[in-house]
N, C-alpha and C positions, 0 to 999 in steps of 0.2 A: 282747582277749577279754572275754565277757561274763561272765555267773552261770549264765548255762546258761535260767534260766524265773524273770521275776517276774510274781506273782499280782497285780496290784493291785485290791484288793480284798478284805475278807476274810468276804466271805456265803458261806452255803455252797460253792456253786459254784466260788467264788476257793479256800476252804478244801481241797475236796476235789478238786480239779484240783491243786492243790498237792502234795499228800499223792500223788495218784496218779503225775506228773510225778518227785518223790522216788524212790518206788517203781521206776523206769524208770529211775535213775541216774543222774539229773539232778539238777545243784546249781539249787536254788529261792530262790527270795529272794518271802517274803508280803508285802505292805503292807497294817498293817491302820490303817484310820483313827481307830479308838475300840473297837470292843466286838469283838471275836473271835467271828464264826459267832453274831452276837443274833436270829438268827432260830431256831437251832437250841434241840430242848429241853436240858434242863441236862445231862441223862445222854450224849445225844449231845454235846453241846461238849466237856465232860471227856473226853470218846473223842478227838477232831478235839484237841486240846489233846495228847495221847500223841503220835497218831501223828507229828506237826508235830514234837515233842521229837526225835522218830528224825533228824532231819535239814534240816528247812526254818527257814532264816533268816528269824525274824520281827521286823520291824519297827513297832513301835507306841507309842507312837502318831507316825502319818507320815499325811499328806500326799501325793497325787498328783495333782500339777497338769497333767500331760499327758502322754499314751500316743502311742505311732509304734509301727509292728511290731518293733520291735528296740529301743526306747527306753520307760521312765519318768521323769519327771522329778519328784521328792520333795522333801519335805520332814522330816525324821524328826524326833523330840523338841529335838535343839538347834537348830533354826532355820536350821539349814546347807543350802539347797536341793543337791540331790546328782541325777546323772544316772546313771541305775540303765542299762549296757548288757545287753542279752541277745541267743539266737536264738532265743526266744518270749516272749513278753509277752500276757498274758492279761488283758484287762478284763472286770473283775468288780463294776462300781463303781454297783450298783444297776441302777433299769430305771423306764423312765418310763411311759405308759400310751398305747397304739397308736390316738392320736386320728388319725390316716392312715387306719387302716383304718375307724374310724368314717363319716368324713365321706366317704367313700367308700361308704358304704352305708347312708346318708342322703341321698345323694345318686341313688345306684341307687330306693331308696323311694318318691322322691318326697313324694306328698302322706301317703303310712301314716306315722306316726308310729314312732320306733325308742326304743327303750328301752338302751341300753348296759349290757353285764353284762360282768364280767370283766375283765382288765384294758384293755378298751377306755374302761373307767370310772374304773377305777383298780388299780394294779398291787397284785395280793396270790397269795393262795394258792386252790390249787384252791376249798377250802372255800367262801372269798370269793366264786367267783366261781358256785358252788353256790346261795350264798345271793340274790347278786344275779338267779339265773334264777327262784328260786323266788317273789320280792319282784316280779318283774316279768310270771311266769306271774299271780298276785293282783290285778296291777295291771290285767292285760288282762280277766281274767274278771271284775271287778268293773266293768269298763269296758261289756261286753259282759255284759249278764245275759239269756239267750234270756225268751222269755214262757214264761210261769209256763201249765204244762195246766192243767185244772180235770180232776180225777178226776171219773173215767165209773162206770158201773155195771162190777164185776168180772168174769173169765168167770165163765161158768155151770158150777158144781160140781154133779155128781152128788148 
């Protein structure tokens, strides 16, 4: 028999897949690698830090050197590589940046030039990828400046 669900991973998502998986009566087992939920702000970590107390087995600092649907295979603070069985195993173990679908539509453009925003550029947060559109709307209108009118005479006012 397994643990029931290990998290590997402990980013939000790992954290709060955890926490909800617990909730469901499920014994959990987290791997976190170093920092618990360091993306979250500090008021929400202390929260995600409770709820995990209710019940999810954390392991930190660990190591996970490879995921199968039913398997982790760890390393946790003494150096003991250990095979975590389960019948769900969630990777949560970061995220890379979807150069696939870039070059894929770089490739559709042809000769237009493409700009990457988002995590086609690199992997962040909405905001991130907010600012890369805005960085890259500047980029084109500064590229493109229409010709400049020369003011005409105004209508004719009463």
């Amino acid at each position: 028999g397994g643990v029931g669900a290990v998290a590997a991973g402990a980013v939000l998502i790992g954290c709060e897949l955890a926490i909800w998986l617990m909730e469901q009566g499920r014994d959990v087992t987290l791997v976190v690698r170093s920092r618990l939920a360091r993306s979250a702000p500090r008021l929400h970590r202390a929260g995600i830090r409770l709820w995990l107390a209710k019940g999810v087995e954390v392991l930190q600092p660990c190591r996970t050197l490879s995921v199968t649907p039913h398997s982790a295979v760890v390393v946790p603070e003494d150096g003991v590589e250990r095979t975590l069985q389960a019948d769900t195993v969630i990777r949560a173990l970061g995220m890379v940046p979807n150069t696939e679908a870039l070059e894929q539509i770089r490739a559709l453009a042809g000769e237009i030039e493409v700009i990457p925003i988002g995590d086609c550029r690199q992997v962040g947060k909405v905001m991130d990828a907010n600012r890369d559109a805005t960085i890259a709307a500047c980029q084109i209108a500064t590229d493109y400046i229409p010709p400049v009118r020369e003011p005409g005479p105004g209508p004719d006012l009463p």
